[in-house]
VEXSE-322360 format. One line per field, with one value per residue (C-alpha): x negated, y, z; residue in three letters. Coordinates in Angstrom, 2 decimals. Layout:
# VEXSE-322360
px: X / ...
py: Y / ...
pz: Z / ...
residu: ALA / ...
END
This chain:
# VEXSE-322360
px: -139.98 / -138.92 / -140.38 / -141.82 / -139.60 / -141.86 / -140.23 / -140.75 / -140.28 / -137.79 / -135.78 / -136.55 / -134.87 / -132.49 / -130.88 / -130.94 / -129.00 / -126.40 / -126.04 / -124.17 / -121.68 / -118.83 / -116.75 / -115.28 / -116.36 / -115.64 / -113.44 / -112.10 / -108.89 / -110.98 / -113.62 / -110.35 / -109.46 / -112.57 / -113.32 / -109.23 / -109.94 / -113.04 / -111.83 / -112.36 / -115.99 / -117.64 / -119.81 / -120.32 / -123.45 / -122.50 / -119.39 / -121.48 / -123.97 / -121.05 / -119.45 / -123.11 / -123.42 / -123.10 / -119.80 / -122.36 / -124.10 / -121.13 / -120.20 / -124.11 / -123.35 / -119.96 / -121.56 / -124.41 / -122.18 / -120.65 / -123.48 / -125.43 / -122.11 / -122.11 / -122.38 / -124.11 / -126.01 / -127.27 / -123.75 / -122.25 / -118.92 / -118.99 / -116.89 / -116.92 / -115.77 / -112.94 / -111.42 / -111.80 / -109.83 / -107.04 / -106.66 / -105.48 / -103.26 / -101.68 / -101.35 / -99.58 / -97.19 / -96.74 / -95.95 / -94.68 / -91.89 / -91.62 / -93.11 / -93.15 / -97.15 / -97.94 / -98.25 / -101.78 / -102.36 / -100.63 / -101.89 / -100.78 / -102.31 / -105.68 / -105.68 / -104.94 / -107.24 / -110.34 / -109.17 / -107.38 / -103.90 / -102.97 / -103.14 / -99.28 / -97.11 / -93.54 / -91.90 / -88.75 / -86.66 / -84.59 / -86.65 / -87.58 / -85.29 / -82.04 / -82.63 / -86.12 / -87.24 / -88.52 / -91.84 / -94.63 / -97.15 / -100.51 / -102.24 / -106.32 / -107.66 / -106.84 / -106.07 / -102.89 / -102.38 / -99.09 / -96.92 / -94.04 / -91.76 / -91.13 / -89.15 / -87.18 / -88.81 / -91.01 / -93.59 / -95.32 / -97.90 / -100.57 / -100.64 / -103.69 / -105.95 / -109.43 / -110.60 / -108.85 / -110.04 / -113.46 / -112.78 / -111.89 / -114.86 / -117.17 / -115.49 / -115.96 / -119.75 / -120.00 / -118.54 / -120.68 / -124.35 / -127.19 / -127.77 / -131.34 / -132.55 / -133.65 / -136.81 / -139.83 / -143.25 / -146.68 / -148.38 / -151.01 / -152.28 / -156.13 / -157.64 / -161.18 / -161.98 / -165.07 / -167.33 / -171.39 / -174.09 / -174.42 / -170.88 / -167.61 / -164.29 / -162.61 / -158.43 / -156.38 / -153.06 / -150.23 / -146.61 / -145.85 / -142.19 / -143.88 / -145.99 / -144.88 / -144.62 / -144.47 / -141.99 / -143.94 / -141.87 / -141.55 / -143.93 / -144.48 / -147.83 / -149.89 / -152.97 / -154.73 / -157.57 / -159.59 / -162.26 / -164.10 / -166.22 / -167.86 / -169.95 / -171.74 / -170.99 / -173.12 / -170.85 / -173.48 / -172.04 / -173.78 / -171.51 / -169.11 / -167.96 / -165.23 / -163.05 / -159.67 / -157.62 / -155.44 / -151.55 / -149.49 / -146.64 / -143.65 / -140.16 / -138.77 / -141.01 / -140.06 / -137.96 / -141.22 / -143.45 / -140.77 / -141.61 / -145.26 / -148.17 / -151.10 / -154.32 / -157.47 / -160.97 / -164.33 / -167.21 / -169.61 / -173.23 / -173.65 / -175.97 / -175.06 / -173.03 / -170.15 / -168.35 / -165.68 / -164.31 / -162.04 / -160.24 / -158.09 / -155.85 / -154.18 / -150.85 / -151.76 / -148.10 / -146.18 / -149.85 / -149.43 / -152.95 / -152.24 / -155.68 / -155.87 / -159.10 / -160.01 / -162.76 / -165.19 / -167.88 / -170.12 / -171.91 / -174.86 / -173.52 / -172.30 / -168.68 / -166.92 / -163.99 / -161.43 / -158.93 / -156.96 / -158.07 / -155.44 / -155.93 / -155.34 / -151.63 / -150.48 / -151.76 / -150.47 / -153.05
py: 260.64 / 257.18 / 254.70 / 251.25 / 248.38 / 244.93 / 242.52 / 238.57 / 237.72 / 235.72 / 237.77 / 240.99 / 238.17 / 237.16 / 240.93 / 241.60 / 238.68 / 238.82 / 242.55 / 241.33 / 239.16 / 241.47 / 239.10 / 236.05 / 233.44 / 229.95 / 229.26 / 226.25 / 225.74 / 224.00 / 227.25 / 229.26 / 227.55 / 227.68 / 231.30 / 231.72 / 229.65 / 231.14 / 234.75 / 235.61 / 234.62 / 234.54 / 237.28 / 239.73 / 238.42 / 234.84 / 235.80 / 237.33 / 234.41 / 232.08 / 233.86 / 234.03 / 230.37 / 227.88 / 225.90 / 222.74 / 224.78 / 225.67 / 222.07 / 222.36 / 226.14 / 224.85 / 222.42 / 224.59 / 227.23 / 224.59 / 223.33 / 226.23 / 227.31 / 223.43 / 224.47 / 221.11 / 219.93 / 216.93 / 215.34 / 213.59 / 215.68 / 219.18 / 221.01 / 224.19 / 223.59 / 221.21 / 224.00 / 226.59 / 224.49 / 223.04 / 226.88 / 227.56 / 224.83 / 225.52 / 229.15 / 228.04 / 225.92 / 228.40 / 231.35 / 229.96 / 231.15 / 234.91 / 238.18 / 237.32 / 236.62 / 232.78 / 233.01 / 233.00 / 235.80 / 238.06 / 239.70 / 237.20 / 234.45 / 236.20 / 236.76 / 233.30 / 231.70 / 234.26 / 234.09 / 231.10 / 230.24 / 232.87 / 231.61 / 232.81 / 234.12 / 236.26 / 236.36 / 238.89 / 238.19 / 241.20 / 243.39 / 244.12 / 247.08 / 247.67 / 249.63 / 248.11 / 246.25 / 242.53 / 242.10 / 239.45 / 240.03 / 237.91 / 237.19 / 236.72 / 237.19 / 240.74 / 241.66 / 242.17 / 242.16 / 243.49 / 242.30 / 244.53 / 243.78 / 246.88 / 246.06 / 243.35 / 240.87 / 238.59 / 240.25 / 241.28 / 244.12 / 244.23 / 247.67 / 248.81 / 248.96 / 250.36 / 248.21 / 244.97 / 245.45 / 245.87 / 242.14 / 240.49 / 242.30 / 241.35 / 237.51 / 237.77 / 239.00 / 235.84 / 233.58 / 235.14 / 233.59 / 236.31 / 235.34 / 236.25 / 237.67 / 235.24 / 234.99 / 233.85 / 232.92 / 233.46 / 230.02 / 228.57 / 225.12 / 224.21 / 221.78 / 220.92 / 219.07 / 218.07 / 220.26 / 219.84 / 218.70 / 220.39 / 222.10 / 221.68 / 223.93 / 225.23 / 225.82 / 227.78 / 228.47 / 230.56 / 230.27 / 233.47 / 233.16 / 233.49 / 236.19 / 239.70 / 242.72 / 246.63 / 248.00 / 250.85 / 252.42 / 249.79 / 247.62 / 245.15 / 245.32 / 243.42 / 242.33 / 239.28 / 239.06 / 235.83 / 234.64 / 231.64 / 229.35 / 226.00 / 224.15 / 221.29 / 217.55 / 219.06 / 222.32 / 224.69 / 227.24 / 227.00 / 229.15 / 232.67 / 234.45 / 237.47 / 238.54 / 240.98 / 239.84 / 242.74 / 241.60 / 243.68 / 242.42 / 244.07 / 243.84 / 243.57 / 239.78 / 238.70 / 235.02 / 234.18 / 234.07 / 232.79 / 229.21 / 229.19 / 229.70 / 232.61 / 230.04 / 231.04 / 229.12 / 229.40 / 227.52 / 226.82 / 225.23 / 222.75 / 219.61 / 216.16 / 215.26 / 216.05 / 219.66 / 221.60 / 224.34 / 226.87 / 229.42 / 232.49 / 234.03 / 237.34 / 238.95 / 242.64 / 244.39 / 241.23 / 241.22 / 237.59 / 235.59 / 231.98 / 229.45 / 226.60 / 223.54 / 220.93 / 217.92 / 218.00 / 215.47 / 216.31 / 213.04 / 212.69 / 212.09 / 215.52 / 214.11 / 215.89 / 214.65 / 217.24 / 215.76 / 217.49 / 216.14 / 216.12 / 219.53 / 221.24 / 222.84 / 226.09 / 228.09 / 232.08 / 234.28
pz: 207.86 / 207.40 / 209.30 / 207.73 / 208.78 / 209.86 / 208.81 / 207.48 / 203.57 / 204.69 / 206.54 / 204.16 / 201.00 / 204.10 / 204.15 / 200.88 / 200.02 / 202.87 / 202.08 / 198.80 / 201.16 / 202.17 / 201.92 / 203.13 / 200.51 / 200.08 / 203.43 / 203.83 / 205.84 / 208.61 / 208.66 / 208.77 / 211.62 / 213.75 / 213.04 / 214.40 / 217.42 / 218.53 / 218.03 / 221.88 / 222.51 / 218.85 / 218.71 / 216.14 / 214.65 / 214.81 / 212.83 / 210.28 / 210.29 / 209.87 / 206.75 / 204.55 / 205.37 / 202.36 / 203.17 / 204.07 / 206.78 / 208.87 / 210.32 / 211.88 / 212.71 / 214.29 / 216.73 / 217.91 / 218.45 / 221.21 / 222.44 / 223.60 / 225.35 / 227.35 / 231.00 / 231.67 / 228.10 / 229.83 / 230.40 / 227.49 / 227.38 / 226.48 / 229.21 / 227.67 / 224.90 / 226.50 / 228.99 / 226.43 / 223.59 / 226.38 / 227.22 / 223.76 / 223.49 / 226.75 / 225.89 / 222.66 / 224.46 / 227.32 / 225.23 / 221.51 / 219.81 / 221.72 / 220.39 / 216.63 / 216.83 / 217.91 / 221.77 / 222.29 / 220.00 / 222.40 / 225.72 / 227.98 / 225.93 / 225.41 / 229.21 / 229.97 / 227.15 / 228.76 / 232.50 / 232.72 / 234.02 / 237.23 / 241.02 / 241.22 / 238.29 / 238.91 / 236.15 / 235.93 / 232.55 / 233.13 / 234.71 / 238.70 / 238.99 / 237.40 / 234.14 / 233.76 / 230.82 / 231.27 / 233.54 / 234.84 / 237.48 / 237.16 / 240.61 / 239.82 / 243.80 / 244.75 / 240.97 / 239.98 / 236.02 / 234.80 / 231.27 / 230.16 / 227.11 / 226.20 / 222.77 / 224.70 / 222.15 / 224.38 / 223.07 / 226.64 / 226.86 / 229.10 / 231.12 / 230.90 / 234.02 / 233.43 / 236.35 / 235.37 / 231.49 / 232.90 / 234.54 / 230.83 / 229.18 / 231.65 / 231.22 / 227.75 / 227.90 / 229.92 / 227.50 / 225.16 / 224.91 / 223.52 / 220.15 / 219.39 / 215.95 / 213.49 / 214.02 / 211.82 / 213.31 / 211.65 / 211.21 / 208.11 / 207.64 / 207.85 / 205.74 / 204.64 / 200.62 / 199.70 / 197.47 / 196.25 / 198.22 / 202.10 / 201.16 / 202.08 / 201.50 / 204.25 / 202.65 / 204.76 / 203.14 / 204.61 / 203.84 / 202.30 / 203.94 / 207.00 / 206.55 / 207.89 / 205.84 / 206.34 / 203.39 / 202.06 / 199.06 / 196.46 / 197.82 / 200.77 / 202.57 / 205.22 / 206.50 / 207.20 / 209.56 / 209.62 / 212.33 / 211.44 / 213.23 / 212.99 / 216.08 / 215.54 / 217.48 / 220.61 / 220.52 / 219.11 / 216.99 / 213.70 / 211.26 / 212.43 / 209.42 / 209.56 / 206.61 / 205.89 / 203.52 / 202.08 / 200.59 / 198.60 / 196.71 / 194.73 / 196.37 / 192.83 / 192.70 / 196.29 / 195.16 / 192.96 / 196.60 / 198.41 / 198.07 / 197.85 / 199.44 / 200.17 / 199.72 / 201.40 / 200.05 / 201.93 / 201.00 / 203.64 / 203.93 / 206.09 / 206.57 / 207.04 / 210.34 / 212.28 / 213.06 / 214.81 / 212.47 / 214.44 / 212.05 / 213.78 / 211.66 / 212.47 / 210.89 / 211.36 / 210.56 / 213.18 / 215.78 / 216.50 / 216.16 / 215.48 / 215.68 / 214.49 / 215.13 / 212.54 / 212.58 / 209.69 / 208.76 / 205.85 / 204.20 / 202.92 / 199.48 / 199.65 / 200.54 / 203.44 / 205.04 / 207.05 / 209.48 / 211.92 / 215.36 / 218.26 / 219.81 / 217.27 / 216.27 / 216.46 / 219.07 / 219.50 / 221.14
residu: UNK / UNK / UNK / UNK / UNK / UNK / UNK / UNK / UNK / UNK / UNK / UNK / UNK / UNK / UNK / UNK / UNK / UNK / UNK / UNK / UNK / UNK / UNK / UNK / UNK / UNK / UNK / UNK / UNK / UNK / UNK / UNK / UNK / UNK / UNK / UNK / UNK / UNK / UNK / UNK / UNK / UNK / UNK / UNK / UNK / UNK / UNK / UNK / UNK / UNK / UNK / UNK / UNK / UNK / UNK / UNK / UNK / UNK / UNK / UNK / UNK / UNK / UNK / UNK / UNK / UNK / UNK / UNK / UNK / UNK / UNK / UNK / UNK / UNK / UNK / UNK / UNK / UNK / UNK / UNK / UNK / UNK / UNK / UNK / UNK / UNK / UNK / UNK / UNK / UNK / UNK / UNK / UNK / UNK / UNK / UNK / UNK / UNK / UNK / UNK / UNK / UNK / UNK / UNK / UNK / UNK / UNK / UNK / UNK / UNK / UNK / UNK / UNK / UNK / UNK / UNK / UNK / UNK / UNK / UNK / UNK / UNK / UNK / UNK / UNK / UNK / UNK / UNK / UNK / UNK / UNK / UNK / UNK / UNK / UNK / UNK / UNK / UNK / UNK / UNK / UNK / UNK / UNK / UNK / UNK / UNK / UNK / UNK / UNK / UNK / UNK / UNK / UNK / UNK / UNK / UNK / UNK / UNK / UNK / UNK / UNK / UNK / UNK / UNK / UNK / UNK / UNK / UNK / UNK / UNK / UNK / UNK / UNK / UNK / UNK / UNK / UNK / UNK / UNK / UNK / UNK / UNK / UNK / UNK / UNK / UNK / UNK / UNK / UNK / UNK / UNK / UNK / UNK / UNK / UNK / UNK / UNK / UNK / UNK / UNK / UNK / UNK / UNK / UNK / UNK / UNK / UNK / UNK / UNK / UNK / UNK / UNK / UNK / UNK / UNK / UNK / UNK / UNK / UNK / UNK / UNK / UNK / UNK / UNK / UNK / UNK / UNK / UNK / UNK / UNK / UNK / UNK / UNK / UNK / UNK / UNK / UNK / UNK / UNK / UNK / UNK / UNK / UNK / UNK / UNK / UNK / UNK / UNK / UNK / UNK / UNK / UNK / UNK / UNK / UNK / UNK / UNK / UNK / UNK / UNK / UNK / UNK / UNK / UNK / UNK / UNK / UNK / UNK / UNK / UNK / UNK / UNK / UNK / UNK / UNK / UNK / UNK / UNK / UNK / UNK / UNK / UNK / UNK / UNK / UNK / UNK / UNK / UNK / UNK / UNK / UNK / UNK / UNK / UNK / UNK / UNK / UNK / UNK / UNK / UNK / UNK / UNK / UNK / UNK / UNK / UNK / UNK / UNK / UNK / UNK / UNK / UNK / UNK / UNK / UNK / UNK / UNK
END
């Protein structure tokens, strides 16, 4: 049996959209470039996030993906980003013009971009024995890494050491910040309109982009569980009420919800004066419970005034 997949409407329009994207769409020379520069340390799911970007996202995507790398965000300069970029060059300059591929594109420029330049370097154009083909030995602390040109191209090879590969990977994972899921939080707005005599509306409306789903067959399905509460000005509690609110929508009608809201309306009796309404709100498929606080005054004309009074925001259980 399958299991249901929780997931947001966002993020369930999100997939089905970037599952379309195979390929590389709309890349300008500059994206070109970036995506070429950063081959060592972009990640996987960055790449991926990069390439379904519109081509007016990416600059934004572009400088993020530099910033969270910046070993010291509150300096001005980015040092990161400047090593990592000078690396390139060097290994460009360094290496240019042997092996066919540009030089950093080859072992001993991927090595030098990841690990930087060696504490010593011997170098032996012709080989350290007699009928040997053209060698370098890279000095990293006690590690030795070794280059051989087989094909007498300047194309050298990096002999593979299962303990010294172990060192790039890990170097790499390093360069490589976690990038975390996208993820949507659960959150409504609370408002309060006036209504007849000793009433007033309590409006509670939920983003339905924000709203977590189980995918049950055709269909996406949730519940919302609201807790509602009203005290008086001396704190008394004059008003609890408890409701389920039961969502079902069609996968085939997801875009029509996507920019609107799930609207909530709950009259309530009250007399003249001044109130506290507390509303929690619970996403049953995602479990978060978000509450939210508003100030209410009901007139004696039978005009209430809501207004969201400075503790209130969103507040995760």
């Amino acid at each position: 049996m399958i299991k249901n997949l929780s997931l947001s409407l966002f993020v369930i329009l999100l997939l089905l959209s970037c599952s379309a994207l195979k390929i590389k769409k709309n890349l300008t020379p500059e994206d070109k470039e970036f995506l070429s520069t950063v081959r060592y340390i972009i990640t996987k799911q960055e790449k991926k996030v990069f390439l379904d970007l519109a081509p007016s996202e990416r600059q934004p995507f572009i400088e993020e993906f530099w910033k969270k790398r910046d070993l010291t965000p509150e300096t001005e300069v980015n040092e990161y980003e400047e090593e990592y970029l000078k690396r390139v060059q060097e290994a460009k300059h360094l290496f240019s013009g042997e092996g066919g591929a540009s030089g950093w594109l080859q072992d001993r420029g991927r090595v030098y971009v990841l690990l930087g330049p060696p504490e010593q370097r011997e170098t032996y154009p012709r080989g350290d024995n007699l009928y040997g083909p053209p060698k370098e030995y890279w000095h990293y602390g006690f590690h030795v890494l070794t280059f051989i040109d087989y094909r007498w191209n300047g194309n050298y090879e990096l002999v593979e050491s299962a303990r010294m590969l172990a060192e790039i990977s890990s170097t790499q994972k390093l360069l490589n910040p976690e990038v975390k899921p996208i993820k949507v939080f659960f959150d409504f707005n609370l408002d309060a309109k006036k209504a007849a005599a000793k009433e007033a509306l309590i409006l509670i409306s939920i983003p339905y982009k924000n709203i977590w789903f189980s995918a049950e067959g055709d269909e996406l399905k949730t519940t919302l569980e609201l807790s509602l509460e009203i005290f008086d000005s001396a704190e008394k509690k004059v008003c609890q009420e408890a409701k389920i609110y039961p969502i079902s929508l069609a996968k085939e009608k997801l875009k029509e919800f996507l920019g609107q809201d799930y609207l909530i309306k709950i009259p309530v009796q009250l007399d003249p004066g001044d109130y506290r309404v507390s509303v929690t709100l619970k996403n049953s498929t995602e479990g978060t419970k978000v509450k939210r606080n508003i100030a209410l005054t009901v007139q004696e004309s039978g005009q209430s005034r809501g207004m969201i009074v400075p503790f209130s925001g969103r507040r995760p259980l």
